[in-house]
MOPAC internal coordinates of N, CA, C and O (Angstrom, degrees):
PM7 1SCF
backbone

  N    0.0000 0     0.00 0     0.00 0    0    0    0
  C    1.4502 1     0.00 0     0.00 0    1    0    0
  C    1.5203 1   108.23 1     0.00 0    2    1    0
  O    1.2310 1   125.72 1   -65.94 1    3    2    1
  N    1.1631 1   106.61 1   114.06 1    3    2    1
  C    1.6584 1   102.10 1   179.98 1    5    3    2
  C    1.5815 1    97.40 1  -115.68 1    6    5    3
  O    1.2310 1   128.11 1   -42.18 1    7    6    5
  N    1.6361 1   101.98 1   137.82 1    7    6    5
  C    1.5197 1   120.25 1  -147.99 1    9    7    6
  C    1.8030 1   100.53 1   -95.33 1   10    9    7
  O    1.2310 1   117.80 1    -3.15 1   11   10    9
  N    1.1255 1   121.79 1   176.85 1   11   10    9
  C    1.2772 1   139.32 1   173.68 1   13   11   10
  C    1.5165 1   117.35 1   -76.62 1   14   13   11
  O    1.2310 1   123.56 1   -19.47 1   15   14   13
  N    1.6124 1   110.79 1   160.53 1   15   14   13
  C    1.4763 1   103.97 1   176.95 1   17   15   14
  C    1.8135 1   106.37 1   133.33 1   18   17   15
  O    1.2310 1   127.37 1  -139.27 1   19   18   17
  N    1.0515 1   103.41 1    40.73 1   19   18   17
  C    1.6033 1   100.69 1  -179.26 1   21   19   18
  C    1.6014 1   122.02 1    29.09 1   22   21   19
  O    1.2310 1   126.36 1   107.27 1   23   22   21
  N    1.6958 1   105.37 1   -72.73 1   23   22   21
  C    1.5621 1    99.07 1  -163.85 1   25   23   22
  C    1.9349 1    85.49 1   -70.26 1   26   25   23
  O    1.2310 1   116.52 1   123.82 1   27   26   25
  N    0.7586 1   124.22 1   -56.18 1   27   26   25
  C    1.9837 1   119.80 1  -155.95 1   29   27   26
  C    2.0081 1    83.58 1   -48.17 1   30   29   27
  O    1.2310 1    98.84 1   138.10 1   31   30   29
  N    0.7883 1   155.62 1   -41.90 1   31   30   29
  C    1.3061 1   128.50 1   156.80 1   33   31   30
  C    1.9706 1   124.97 1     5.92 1   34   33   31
  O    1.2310 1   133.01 1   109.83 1   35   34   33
  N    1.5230 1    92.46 1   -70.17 1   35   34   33
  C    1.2564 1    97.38 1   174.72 1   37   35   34
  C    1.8421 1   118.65 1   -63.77 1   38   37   35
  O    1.2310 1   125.82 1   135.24 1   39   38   37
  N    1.3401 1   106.41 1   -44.76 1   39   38   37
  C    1.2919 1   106.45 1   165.80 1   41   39   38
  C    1.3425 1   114.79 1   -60.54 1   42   41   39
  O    1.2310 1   106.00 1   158.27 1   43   42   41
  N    1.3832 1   143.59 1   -21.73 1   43   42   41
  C    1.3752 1   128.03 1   159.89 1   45   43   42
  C    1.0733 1   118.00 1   -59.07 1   46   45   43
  O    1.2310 1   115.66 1   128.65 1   47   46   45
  N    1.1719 1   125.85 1   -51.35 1   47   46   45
  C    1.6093 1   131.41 1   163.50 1   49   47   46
  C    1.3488 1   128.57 1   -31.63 1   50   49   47
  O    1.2310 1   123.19 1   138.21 1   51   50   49
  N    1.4075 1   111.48 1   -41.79 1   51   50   49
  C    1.4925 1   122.23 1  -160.99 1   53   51   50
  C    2.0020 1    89.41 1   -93.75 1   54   53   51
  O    1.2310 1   116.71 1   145.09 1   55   54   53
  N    1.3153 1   123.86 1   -34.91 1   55   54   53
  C    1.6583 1   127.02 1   162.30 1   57   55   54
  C    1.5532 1   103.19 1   -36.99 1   58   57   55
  O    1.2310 1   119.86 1    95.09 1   59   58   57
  N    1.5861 1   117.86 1   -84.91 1   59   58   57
  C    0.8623 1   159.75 1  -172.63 1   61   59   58
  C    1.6573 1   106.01 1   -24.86 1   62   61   59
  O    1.2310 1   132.22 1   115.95 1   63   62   61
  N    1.0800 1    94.01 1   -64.05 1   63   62   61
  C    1.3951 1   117.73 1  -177.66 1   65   63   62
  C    2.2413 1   110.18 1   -77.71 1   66   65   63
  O    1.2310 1   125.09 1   149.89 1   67   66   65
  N    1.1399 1   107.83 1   -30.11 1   67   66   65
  C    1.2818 1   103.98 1   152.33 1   69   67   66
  C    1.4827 1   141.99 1   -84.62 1   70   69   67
  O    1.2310 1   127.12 1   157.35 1   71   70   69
  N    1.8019 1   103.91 1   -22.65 1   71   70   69
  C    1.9462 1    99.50 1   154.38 1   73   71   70
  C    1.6493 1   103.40 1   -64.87 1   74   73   71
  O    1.2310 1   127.95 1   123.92 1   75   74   73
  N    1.2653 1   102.29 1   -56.08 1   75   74   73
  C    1.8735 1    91.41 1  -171.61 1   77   75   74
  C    1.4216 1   117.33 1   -32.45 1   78   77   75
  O    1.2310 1   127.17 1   132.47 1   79   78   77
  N    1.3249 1   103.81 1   -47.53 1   79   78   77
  C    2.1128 1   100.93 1  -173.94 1   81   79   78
  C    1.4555 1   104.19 1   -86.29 1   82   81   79
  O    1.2310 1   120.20 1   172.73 1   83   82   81
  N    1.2161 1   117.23 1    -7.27 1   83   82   81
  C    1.4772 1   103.84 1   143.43 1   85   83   82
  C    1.1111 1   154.45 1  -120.79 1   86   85   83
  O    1.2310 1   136.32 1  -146.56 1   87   86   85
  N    1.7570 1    86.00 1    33.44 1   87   86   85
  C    2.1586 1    96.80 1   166.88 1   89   87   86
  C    1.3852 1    95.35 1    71.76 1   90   89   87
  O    1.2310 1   104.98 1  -151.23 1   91   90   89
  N    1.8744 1   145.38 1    28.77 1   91   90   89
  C    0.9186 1   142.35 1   139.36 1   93   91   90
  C    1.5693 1   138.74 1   -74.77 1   94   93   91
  O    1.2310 1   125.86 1   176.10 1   95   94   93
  N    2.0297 1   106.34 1    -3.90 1   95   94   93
  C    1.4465 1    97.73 1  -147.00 1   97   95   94
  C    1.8141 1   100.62 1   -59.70 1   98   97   95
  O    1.2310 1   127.42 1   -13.29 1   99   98   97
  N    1.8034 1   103.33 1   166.71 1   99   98   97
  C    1.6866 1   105.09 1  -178.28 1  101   99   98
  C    1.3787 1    80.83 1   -85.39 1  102  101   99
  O    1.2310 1   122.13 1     3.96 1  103  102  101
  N    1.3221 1   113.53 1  -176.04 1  103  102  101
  C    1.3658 1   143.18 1  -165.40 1  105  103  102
  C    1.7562 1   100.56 1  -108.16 1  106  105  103
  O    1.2310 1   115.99 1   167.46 1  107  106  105
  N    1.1287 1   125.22 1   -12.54 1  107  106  105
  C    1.6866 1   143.92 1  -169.37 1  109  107  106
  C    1.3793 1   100.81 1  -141.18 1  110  109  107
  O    1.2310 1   119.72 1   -30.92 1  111  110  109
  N    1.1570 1   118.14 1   149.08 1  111  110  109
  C    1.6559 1   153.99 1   140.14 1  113  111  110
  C    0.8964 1   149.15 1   163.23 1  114  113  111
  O    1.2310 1   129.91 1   -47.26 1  115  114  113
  N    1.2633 1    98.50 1   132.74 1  115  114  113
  C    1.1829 1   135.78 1  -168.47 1  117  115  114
  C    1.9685 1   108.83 1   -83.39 1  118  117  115
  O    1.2310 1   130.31 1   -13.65 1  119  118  117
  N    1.8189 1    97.72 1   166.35 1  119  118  117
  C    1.2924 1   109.40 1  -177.06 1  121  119  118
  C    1.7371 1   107.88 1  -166.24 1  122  121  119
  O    1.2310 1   130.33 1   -12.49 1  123  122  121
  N    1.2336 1    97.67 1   167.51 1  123  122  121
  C    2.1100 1   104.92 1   179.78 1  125  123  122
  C    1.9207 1    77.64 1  -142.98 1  126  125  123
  O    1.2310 1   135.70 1   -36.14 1  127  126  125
  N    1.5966 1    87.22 1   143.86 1  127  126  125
  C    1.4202 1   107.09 1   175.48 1  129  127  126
  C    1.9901 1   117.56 1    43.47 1  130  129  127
  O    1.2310 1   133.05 1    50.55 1  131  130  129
  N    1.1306 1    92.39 1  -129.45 1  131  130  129
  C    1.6847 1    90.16 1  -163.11 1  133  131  130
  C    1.6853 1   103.58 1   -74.38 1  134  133  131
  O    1.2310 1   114.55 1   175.83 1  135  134  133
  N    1.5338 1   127.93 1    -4.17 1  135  134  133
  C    1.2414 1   125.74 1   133.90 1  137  135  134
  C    1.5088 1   138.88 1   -45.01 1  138  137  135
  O    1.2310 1   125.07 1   151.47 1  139  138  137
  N    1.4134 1   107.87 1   -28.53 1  139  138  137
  C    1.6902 1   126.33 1  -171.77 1  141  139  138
  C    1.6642 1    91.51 1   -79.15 1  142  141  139
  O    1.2310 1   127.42 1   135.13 1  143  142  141
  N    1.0440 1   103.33 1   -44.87 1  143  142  141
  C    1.5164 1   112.59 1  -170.53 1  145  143  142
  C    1.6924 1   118.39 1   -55.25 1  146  145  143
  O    1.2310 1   136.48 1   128.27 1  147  146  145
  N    1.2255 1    85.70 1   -51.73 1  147  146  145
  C    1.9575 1   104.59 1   174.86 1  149  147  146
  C    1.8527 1    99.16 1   -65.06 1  150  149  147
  O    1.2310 1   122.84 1   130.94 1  151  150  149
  N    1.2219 1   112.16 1   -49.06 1  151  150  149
  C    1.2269 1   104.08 1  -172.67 1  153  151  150
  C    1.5927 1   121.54 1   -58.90 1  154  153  151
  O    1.2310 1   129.27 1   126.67 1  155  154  153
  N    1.8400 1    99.73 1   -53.33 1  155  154  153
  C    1.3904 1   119.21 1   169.78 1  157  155  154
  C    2.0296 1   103.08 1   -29.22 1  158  157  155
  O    1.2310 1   130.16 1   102.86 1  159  158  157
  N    1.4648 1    98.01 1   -77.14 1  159  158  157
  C    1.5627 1   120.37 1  -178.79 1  161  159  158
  C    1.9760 1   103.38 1   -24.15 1  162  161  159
  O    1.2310 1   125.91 1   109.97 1  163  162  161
  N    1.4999 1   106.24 1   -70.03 1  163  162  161
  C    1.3366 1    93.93 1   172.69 1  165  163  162
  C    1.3003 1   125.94 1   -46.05 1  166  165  163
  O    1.2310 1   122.38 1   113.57 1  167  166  165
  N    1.6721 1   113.04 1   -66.43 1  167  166  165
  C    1.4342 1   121.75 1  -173.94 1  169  167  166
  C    1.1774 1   119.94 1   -23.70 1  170  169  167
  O    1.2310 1   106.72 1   138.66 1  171  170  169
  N    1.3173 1   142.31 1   -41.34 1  171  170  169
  C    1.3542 1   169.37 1  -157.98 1  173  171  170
  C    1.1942 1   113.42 1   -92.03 1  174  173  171
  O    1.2310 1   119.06 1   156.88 1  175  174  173
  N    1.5874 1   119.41 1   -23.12 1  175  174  173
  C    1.4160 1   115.33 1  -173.41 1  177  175  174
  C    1.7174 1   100.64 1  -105.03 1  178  177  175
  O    1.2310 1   128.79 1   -21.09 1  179  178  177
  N    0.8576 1   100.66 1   158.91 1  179  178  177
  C    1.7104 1    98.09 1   152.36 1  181  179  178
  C    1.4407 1   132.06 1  -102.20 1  182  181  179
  O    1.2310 1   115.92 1   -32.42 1  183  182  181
  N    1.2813 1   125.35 1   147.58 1  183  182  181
  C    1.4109 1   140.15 1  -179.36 1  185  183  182
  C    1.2535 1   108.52 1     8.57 1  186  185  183
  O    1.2310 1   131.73 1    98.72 1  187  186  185
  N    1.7426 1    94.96 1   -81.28 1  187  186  185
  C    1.0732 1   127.15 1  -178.97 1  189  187  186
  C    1.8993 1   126.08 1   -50.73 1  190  189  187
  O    1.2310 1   128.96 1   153.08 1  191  190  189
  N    1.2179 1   100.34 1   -26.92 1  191  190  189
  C    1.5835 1   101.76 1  -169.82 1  193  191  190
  C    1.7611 1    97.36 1  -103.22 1  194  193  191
  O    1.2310 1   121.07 1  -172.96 1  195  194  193
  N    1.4564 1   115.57 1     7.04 1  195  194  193
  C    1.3417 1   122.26 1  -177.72 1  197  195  194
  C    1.6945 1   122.58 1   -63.03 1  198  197  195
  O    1.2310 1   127.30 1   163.64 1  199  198  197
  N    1.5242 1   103.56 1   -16.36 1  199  198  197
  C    1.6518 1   121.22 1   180.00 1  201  199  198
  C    1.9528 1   107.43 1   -60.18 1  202  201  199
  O    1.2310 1   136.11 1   176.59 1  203  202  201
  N    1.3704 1    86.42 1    -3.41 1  203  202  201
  C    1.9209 1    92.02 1  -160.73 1  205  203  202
  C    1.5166 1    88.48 1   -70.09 1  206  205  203
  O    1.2310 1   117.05 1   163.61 1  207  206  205
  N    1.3836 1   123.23 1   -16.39 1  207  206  205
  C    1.6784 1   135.53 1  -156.05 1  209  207  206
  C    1.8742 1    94.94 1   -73.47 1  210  209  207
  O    1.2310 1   118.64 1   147.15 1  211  210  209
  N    1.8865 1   120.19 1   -32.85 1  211  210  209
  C    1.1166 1   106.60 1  -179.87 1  213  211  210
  C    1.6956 1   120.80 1   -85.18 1  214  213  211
  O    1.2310 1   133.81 1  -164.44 1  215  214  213
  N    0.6594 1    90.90 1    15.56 1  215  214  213
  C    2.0268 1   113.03 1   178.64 1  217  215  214
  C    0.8056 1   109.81 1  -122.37 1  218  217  215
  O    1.2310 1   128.99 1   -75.28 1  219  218  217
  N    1.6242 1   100.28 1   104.72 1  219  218  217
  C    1.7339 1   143.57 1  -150.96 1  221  219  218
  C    2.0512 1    91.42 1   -69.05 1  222  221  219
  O    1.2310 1   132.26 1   127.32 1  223  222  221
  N    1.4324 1    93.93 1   -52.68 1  223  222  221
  C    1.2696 1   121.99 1  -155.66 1  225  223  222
  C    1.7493 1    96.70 1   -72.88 1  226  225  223
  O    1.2310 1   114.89 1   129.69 1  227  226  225
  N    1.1335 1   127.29 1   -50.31 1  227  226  225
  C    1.4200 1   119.68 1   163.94 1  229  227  226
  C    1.5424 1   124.68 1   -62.17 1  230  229  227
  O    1.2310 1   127.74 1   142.09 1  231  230  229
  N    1.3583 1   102.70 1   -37.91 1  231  230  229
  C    1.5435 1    82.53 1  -173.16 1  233  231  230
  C    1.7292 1   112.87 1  -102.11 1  234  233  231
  O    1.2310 1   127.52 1  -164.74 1  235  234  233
  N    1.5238 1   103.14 1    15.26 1  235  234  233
  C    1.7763 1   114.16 1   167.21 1  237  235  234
  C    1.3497 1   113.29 1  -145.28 1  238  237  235
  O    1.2310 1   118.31 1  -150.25 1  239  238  237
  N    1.5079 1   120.82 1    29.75 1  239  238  237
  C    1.1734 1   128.66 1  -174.31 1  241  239  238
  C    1.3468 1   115.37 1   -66.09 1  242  241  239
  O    1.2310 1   124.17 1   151.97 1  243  242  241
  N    1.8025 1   109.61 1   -28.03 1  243  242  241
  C    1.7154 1   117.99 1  -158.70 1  245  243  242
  C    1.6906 1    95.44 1  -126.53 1  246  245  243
  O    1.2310 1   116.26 1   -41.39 1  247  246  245
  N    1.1860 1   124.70 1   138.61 1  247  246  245
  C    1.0064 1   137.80 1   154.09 1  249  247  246
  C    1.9798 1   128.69 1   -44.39 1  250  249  247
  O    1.2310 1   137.49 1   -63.37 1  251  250  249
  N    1.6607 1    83.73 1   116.63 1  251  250  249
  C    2.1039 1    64.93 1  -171.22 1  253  251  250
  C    1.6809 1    89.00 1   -97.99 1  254  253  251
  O    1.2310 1   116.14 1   147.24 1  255  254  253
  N    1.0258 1   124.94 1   -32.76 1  255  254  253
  C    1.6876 1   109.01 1   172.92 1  257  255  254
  C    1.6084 1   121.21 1  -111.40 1  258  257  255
  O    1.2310 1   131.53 1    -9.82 1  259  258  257
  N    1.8871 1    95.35 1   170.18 1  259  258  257
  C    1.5067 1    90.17 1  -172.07 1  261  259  258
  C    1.2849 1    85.46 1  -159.43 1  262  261  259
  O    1.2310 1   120.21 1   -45.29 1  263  262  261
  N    1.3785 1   117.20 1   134.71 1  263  262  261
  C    1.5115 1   130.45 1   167.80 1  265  263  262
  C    1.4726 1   130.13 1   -76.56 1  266  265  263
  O    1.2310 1   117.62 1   -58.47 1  267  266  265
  N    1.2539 1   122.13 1   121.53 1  267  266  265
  C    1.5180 1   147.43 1  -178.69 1  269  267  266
  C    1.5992 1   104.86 1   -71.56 1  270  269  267
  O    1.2310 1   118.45 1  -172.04 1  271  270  269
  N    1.5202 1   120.55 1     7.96 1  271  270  269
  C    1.2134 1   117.02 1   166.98 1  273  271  270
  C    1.6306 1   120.39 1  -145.01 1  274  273  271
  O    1.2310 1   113.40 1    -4.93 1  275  274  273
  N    1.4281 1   130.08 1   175.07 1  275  274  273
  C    1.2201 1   137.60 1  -173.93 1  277  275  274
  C    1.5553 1   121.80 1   -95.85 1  278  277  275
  O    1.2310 1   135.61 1   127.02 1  279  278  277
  N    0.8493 1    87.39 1   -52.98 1  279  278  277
  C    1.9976 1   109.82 1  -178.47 1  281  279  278
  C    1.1887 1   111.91 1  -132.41 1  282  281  279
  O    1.2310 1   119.61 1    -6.77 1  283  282  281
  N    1.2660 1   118.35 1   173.23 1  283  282  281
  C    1.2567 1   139.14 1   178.55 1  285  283  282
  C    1.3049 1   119.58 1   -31.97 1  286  285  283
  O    1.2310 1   133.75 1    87.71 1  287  286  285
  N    1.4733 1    91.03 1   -92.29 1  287  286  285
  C    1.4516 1   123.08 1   174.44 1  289  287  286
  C    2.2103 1   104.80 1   -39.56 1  290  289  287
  O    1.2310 1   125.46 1   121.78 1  291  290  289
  N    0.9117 1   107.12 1   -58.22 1  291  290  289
  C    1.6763 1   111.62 1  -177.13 1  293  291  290
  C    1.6685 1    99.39 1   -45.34 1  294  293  291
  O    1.2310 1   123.83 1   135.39 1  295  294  293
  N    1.4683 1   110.26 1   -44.61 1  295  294  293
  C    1.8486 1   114.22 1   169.99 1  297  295  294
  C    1.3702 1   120.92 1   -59.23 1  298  297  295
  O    1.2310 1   116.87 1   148.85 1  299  298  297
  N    1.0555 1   123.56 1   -31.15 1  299  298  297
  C    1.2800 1   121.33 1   179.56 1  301  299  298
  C    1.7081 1   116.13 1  -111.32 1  302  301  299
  O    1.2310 1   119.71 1  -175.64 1  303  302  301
  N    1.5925 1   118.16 1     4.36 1  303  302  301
  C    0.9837 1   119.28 1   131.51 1  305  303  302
  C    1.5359 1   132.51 1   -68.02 1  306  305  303
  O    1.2310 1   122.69 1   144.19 1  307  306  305
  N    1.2821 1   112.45 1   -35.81 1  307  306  305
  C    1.3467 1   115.08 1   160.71 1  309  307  306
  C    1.2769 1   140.90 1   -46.28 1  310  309  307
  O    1.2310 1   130.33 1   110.19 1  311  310  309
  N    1.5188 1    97.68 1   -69.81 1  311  310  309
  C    1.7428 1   109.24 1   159.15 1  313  311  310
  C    1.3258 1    98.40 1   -43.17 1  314  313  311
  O    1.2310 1   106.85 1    90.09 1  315  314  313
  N    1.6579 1   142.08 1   -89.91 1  315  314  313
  C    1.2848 1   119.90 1  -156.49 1  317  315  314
  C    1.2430 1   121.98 1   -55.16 1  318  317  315
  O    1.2310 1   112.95 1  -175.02 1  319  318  317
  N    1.1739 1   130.92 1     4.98 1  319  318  317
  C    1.1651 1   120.35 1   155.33 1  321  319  318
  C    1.8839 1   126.89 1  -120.57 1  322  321  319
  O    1.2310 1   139.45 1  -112.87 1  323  322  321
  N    1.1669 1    79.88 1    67.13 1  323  322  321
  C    1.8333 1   102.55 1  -158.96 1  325  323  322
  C    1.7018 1   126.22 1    -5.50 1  326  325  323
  O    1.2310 1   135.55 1  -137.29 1  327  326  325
  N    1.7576 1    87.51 1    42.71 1  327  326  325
  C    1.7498 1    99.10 1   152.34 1  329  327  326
  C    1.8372 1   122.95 1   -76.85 1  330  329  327
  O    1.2310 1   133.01 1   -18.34 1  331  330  329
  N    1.4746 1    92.46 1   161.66 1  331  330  329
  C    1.6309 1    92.12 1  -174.27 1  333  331  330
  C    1.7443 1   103.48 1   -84.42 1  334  333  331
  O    1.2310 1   119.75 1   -48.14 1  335  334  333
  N    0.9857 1   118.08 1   131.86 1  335  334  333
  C    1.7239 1   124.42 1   151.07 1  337  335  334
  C    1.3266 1   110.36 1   -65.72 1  338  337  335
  O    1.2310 1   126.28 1   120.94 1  339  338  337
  N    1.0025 1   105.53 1   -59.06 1  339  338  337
  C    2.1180 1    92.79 1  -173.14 1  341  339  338
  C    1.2464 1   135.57 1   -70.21 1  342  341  339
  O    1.2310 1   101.23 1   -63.65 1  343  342  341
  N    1.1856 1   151.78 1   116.35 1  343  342  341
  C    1.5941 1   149.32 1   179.82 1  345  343  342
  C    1.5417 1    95.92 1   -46.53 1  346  345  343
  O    1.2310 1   122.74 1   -66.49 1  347  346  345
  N    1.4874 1   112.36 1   113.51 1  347  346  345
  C    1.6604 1   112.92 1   168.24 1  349  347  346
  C    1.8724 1    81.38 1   -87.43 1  350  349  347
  O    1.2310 1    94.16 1   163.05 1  351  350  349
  N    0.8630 1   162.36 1   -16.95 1  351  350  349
  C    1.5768 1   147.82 1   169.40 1  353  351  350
  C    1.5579 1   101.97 1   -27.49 1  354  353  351
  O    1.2310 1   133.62 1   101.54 1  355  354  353
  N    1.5003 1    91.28 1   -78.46 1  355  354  353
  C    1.4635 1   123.20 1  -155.10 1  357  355  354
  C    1.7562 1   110.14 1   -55.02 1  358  357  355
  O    1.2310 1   126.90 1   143.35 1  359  358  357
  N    1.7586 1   104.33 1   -36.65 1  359  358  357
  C    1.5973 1    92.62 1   163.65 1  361  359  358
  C    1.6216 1   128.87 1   -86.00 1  362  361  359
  O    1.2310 1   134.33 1   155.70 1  363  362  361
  N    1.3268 1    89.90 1   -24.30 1  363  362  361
  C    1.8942 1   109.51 1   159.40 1  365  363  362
  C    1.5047 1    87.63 1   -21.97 1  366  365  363
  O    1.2310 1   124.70 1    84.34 1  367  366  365
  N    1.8965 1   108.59 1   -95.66 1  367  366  365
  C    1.3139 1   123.86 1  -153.56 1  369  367  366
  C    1.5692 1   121.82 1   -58.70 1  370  369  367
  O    1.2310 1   127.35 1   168.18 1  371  370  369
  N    1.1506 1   103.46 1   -11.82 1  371  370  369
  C    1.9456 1   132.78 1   166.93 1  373  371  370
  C    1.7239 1   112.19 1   -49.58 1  374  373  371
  O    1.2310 1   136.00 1   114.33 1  375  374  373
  N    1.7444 1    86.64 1   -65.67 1  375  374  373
  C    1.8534 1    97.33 1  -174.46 1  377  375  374
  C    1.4339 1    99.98 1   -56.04 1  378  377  375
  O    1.2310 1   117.39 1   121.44 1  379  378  377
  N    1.5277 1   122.57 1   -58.56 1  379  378  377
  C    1.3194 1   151.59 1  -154.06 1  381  379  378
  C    1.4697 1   102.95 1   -44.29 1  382  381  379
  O    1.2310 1   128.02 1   131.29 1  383  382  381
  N    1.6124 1   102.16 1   -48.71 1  383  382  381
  C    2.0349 1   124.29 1  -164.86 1  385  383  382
  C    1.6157 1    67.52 1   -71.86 1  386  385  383
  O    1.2310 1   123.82 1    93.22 1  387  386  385
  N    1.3352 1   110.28 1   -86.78 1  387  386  385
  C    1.1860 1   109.85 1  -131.18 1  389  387  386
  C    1.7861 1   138.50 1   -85.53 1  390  389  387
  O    1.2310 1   134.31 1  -169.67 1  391  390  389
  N    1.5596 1    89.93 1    10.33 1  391  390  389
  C    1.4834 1   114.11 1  -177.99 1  393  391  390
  C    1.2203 1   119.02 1  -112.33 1  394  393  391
  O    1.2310 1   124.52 1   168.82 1  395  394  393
  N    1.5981 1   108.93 1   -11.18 1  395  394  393
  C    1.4950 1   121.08 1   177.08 1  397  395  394
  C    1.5212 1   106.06 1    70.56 1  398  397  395
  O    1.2310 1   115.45 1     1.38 1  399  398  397
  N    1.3286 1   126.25 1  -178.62 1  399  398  397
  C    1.7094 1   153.42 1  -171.79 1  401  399  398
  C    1.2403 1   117.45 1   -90.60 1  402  401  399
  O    1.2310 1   116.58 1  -168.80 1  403  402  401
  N    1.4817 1   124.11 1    11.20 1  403  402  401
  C    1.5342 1   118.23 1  -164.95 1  405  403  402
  C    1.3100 1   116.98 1  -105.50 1  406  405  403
  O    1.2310 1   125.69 1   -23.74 1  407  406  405
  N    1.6475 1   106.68 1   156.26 1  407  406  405
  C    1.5763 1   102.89 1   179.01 1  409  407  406
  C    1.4170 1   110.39 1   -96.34 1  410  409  407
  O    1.2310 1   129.61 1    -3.63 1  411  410  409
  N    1.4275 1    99.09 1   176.37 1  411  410  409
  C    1.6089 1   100.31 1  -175.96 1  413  411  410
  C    1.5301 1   136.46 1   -72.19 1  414  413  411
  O    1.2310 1   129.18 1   177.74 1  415  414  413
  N    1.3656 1    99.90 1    -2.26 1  415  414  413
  C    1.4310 1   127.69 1   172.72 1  417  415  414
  C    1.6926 1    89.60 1   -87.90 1  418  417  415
  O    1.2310 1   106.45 1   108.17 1  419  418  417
  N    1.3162 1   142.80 1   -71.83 1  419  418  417
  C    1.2156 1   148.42 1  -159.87 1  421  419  418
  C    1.6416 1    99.65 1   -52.99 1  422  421  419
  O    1.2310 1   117.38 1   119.86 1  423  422  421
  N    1.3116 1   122.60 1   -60.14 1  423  422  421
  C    1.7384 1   117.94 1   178.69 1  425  423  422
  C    1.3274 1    97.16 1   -57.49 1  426  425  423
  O    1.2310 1   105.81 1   144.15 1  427  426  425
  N    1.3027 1   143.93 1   -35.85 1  427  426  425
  C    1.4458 1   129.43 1  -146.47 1  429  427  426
  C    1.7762 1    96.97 1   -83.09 1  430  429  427
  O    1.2310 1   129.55 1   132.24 1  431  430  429
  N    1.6078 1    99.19 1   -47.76 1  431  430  429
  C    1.6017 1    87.32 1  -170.55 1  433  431  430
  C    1.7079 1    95.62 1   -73.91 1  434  433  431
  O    1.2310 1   120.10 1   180.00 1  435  434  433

């Protein structure tokens, strides 16, 4: 289960990417938030194409978030007035790059 929390994202990766080079991956995983993401990212690949995990530049090349504000203060005007800060666009096109087109029958086999 790899947990939530934006930045630990990258630390799932860097886990992830150390059972693989050692012939540990689980057979399951799972994730909540920027864990789902890392998990999603594997699920999709196969075994074999899993080395993409040591290429810094592929697997963090694109931005999955982007802020709807400038400064501080403009953020916490926001929140109190229960606008979003984050571009859901920008992770839209994130999953999209980086999870590929497949259904859940298609990752499974």
């Amino acid at each position: 289960m790899l947990s939530g929390g934006a930045a630990f994202g990258k630390f799932h990766y860097g886990l992830v990417k150390a059972l693989y080079e050692l012939d540990l991956m689980p057979r399951i995983i799972v994730g909540s938030s920027a864990g789902s993401l890392c998990a999603a990212y594997i699920a999709v690949h196969k075994f074999e194409e899993l080395h993409v995990l040591s290429d810094y530049e592929i697997t963090f090349g694109k931005n999955a978030l982007a802020w709807n504000f400038d400064s501080l203060w403009e953020m916490v005007k926001m929140i109190s007035e229960k606008k979003m800060i984050a571009s859901t666009d920008v992770l839209k096109t994130f999953v999209r790059d980086t999870c590929k087109d497949l259904t859940f029958m298609e990752i499974y086999e």
